[in-house]
N, C-alpha and C positions, 0 to 999 in steps of 0.2 A: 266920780263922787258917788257915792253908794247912798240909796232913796232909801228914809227913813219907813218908809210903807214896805220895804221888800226885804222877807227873811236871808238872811246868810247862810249862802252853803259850805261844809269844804268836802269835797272830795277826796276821801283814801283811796289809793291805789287806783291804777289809769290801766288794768286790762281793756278785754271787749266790754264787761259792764260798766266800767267806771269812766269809760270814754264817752260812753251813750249816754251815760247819767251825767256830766257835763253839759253834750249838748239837751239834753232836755232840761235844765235848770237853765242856762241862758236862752231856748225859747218859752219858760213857763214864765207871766208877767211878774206874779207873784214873789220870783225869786233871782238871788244875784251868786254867783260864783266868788267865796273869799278867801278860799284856799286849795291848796293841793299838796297831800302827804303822797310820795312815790317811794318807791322800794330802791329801785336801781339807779347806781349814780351816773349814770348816763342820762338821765333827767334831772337830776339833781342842781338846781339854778336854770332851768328853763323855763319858759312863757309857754305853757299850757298852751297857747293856742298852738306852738310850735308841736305839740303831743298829739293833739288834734288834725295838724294838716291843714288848720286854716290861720287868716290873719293874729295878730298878733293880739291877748285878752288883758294884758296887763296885771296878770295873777301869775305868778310864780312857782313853780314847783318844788319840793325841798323833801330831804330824807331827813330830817330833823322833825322827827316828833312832837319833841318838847316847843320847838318853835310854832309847828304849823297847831300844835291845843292852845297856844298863847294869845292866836289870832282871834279877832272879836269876830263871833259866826253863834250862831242859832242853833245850825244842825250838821250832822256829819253821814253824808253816805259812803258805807264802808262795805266795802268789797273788794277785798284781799282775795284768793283762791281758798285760803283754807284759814278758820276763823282763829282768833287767838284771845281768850276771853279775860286774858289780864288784859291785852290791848282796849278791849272793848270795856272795862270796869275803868282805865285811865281815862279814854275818850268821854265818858259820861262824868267821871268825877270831876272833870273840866268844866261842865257845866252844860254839854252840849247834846242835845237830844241827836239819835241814831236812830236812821232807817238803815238795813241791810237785807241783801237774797241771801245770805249762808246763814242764818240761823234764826233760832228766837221767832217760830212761825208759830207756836203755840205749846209752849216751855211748861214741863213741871214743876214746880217750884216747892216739892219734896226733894226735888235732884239736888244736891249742895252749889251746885257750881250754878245753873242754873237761878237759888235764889240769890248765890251771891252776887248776877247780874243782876236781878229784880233789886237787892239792896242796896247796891250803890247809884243805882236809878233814881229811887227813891231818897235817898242820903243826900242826893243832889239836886234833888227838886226836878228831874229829865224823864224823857221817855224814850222806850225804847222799842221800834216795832221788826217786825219780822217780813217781809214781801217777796216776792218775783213772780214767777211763772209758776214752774215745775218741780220741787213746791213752792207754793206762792201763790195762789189764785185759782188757778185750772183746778189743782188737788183738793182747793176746802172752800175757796169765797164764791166758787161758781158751782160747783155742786152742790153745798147748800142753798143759793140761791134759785136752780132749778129743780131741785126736792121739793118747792113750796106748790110746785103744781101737781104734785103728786101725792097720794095717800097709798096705804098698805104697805109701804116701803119695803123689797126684800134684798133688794142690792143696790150698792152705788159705785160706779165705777168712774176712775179718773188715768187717762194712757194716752201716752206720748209712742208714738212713732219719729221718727226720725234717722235721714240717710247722714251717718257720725264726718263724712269725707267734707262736709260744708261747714265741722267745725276747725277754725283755723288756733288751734292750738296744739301743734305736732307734739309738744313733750307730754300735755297731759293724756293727750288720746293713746302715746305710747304707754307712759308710766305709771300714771293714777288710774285710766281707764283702762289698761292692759290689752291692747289694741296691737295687733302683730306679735305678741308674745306665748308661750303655752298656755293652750287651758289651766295647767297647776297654779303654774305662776297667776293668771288672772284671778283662779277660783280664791285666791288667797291672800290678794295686792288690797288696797287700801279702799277700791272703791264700791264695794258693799256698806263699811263701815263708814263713809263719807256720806253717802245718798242716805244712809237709813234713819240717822235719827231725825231727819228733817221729812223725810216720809212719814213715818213713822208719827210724829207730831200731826201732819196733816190727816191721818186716818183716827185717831185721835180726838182729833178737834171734832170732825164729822160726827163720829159715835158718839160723844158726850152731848154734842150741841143736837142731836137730834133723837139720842136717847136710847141710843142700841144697849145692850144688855151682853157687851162681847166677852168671851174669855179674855182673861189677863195679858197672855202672851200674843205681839200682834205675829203673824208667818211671814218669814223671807224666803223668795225661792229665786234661786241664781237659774240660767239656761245659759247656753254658752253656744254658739255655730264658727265653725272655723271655714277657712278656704279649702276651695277645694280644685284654684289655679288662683297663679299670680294676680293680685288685685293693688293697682295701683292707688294708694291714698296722696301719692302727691309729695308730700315732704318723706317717705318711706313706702316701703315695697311691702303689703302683710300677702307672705309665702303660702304655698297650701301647706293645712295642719297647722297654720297660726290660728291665733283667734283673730273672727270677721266681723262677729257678731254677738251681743250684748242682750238680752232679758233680765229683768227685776221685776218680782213683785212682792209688795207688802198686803198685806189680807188681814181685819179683821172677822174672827171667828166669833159665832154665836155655836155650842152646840157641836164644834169642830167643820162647822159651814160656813164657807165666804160669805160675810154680804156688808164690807167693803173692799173695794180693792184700789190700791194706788203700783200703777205700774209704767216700765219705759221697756221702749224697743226700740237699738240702737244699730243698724247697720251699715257696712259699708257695701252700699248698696242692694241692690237685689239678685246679683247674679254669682255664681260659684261659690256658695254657701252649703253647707252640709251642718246640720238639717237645710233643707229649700224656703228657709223660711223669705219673705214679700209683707210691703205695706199693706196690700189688698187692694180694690178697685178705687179707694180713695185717695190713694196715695198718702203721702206725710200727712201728718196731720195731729193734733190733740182730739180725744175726746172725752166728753163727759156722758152717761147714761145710766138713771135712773130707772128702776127698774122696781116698778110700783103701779097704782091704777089712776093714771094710764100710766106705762113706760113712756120715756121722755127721754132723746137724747141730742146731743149738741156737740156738733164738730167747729174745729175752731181749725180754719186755713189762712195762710199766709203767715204764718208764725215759723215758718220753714221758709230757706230762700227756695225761689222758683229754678236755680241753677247753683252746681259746684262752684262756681268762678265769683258770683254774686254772693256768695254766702262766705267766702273766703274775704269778700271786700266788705262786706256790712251785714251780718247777721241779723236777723229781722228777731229772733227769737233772745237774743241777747239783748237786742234792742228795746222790747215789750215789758222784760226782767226790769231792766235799767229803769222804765218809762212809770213800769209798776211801783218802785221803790220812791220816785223823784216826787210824785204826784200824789204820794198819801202827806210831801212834806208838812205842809200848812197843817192839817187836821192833827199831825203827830205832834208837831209842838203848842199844838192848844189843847191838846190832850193832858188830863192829872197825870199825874208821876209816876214810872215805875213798865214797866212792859204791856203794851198792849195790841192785840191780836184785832185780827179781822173785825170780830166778835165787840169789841169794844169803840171802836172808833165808828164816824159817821161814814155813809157811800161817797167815798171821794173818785173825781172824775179826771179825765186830763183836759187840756186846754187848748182853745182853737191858735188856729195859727195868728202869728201875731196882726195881720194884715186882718182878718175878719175877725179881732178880738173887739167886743165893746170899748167904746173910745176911743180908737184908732181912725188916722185920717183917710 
């Protein structure tokens, strides 16, 4: 029986995010698991917990859309792999406020599409917020947050390292992320245009919200490192003269000068790479660095598993994404209508474990 004190989740899509955003809504008190939309019929009439790997939750799994928007729920965390914004205009015209990591981190709403999200938000009395990691927090809620001990500001930087063999998604690391394929093919594949406008948004957000005076255009710049001997990623072989290795950054310009940068460094590992590109002495890691009086900067570890084998079984970093999204729930749906960013909503927190939560025996 579902407690009248505790919002309604439903769950879209059950990847690595939406697995992790499961279990963090049934350990947040606040909140109760009342639905699950799944893609492939191979879930389809299944007990979520069976998706899961643990006992059985008495929630359902269904590729039926229109059935799983009919169900009574509050909110909807939606994380599909790649976003679908009539999906996401029905999900809310249902009446149901939306947290997601794939988009909506800080939207122009000169963009048509865009405010046609913000309007049907609004049309519907719901909110709709934007979260994860990378973007998501690392890229604009935590760098503006550690700007505020700093004055003169002349650069702000937000970078992901990361060894790509701990993510366990062989098809996208081959095909979206162009991972053992030619440089051509990658310099050309989808995921530039994937990463960028959520970058993009997050560098954005920072300049406006802190006042930079950037030129119009933000800069992309691709790098690419191929092997340079056999390197096993595990579900495929990337050969020498595949591609090993991955750089993005987004830059805005003041002047035709950096001074912001949102960027990732994705490799498969450190060894037989051409360039010889390495994490450096700190290994994997995020960071954030502010670079003003004084310079300030802020690495953020464990967000990377500590090994291949552990990161193939629970990604800590998908995990964070998912925790990010699950955990602004409450504050999003007492939030006014219509899209709201970091920027808008109160500092929400996550929640102790159930056993040392207040009121608990």
């Amino acid at each position: 029986m579902s407690s009248p004190s505790k919002l309604r989740v439903i769950q879209w899509a059950t990847g690595g995010v939406g697995k992790a955003a499961i279990e963090c809504v049934l350990n947040h008190p606040g909140l109760e698991l009342a639905g699950c939309w799944v893609h492939s019929a191979d879930k389809d009439g299944v007990d979520v917990g069976q998706i899961l790997g643990t006992a059985p939750l008495g929630v359902t799994a269904s590729t039926n859309a229109a059935d799983v928007l009919a169900l009574d729920a509050d909110c909807v965390v939606y994380s599909p792999l790649v976003p679908n914004d009539e999906e996401v205009v029905r999900i809310l015209r249902s009446g149901k406020n939306v947290v997601t990591p794939v988009g909506w981190v800080y939207p122009d709403l000169n963009v048509p599409r865009h405010k046609a999200i913000s309007d049907a938000a609004l049309e519907a009395g719901v909110t709709l917020h934007g979260s994860g990691i990378h973007p998501g927090g690392i890229t604009e809620r935590f760098p503006l947050m550690v700007s505020s001990l700093s004055a003169a500001v002349t650069h702000v930087r937000a970078e992901e390292f990361s060894d790509i063999r701990t993510y366990n998604a062989p098809d996208v690391v081959r095909h979206i992320m162009g991972f053992g394929g030619t440089p051509e093919e990658a310099m050309q594949g989808p995921m530039a245009s994937l990463l960028e406008s959520g970058f993009k948004m997050s560098v954005r957000m920072i300049a406006e919200h802190m006042g930079f005076r950037i030129d119009p255009n933000i800069r992309t710049i691709q790098e690419i490192a191929v092997a340079t001997a056999d390197i096993d990623y595990g579900p495929f072989m990337i050969t020498p003269g595949a591609v090993a290795a991955r750089r993005f950054r987004w830059q805005a310009l003041v002047d035709g000068e950096p001074v912001i940068t949102a960027a990732v460094n994705w490799l498969m590992g450190e060894e037989d790479l051409d360039p010889g590109w390495n994490f450096g002495e700190r290994g994997e890691r995020f960071e954030v660095e502010i670079t003003g009086d004084p310079t300030v900067s802020l690495t953020f570890k464990g967000l990377q598993p500590p090994t291949i084998a552990e990161g193939l079984q629970r990604n800590p970093g998908v995990v964070a994404t998912a925790n990010h999204c699950v955990n602004a729930i409450p504050d999003v749906c007492a939030a006014d209508p219509g899209i709201k960013t970091y920027l808008d909503l109160p500092l929400f927190a996550g929640r102790p474990a159930p056993k040392l939560a207040a009121g608990s025996a």
